[in-house]
N, C-alpha and C positions, 0 to 999 in steps of 0.2 A: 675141627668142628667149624662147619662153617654157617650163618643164619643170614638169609635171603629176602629181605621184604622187597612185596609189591602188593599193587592196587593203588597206591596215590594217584591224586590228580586234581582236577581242579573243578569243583562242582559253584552251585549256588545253595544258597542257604536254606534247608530243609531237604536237601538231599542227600544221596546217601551212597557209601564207599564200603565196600570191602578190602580190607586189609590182610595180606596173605604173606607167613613168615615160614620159606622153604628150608629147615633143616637137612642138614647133610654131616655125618661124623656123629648123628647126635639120635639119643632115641626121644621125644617128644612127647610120648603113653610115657605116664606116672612119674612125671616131670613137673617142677614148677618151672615156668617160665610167664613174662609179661609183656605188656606195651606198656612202653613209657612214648615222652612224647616233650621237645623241646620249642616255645614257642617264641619269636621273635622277640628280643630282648629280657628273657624269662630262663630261668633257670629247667633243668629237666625235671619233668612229674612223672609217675608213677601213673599210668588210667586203669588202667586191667591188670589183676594178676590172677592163675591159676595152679595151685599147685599139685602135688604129685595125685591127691585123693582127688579131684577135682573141685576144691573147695574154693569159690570165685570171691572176689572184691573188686570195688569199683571208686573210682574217685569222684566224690561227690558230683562235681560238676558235668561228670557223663553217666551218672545212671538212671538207666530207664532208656539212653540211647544211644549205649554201647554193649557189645556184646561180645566176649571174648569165648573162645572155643579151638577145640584142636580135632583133627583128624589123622588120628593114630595110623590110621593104614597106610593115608598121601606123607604124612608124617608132616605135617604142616599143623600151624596156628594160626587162626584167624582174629582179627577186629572185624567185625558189623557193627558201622560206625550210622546209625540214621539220626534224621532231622538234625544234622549239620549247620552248627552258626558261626558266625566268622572268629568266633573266638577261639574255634577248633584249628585255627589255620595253625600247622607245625608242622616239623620234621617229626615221624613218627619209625620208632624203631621199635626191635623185638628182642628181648634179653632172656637168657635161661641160667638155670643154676646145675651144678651135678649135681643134681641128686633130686629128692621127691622133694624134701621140705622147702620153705621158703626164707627161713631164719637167716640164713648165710647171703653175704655179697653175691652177684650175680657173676658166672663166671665168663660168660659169655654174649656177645652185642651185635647186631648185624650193624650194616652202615645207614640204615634208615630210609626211610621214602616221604615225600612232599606232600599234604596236603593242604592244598589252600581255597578257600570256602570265601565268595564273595556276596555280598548283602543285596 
């Protein structure tokens, strides 16, 4: 199994990044899988998950604008990250589980991608 993100980069504040997590070895449909996201001197959070039914949550401090989603066919997850403020600045990675539910540890982690959001 292998989990692929791209999209980072380095935007200004209030703009906005799509976030693309390319699976490979893995099926993605009726899958939980997330973005988490580690911020300079901060521990990793949790922003987006989705699991197998497609049933969403959001960490407080990005909802309304973040957006997580998958496209079963490309076989990819996305983040639509808008109105970006510097607080978002992280490493952002994509995690999945085997299986639908979300109960369980995540079995699986890509290496993450950059974004950094300047004021």
């Amino acid at each position: 199994v292998q989990l692929v993100e791209s999209g980072g980069g380095s935007v200004r504040a209030g703009g906005s990044l799509r976030l693309s997590c390319t699976a490979s070895g893995y099926i993605v449909s009726g899958s939980c899988m997330a973005w988490f996201r580690q911020r300079p001197g901060r521990g990793r959070e949790r922003v987006a998950i989705m699991d197998g039914r497609g049933i969403i949550d959001y960490a407080n401090a990005v909802k309304g604008r973040f957006t997580i989603s998958k496209d079963n066919f490309e076989n990819i997850l996305y983040l639509q990250m808008n109105n970006l403020e510097p607080a978002d600045t992280a490493m952002y990675s994509c995690a999945a589980v085997d299986g639908r539910t979300c109960t369980t540890g995540f079995d699986y982690w890509g290496q993450g991608t950059q974004v950094t959001v300047s004021s």
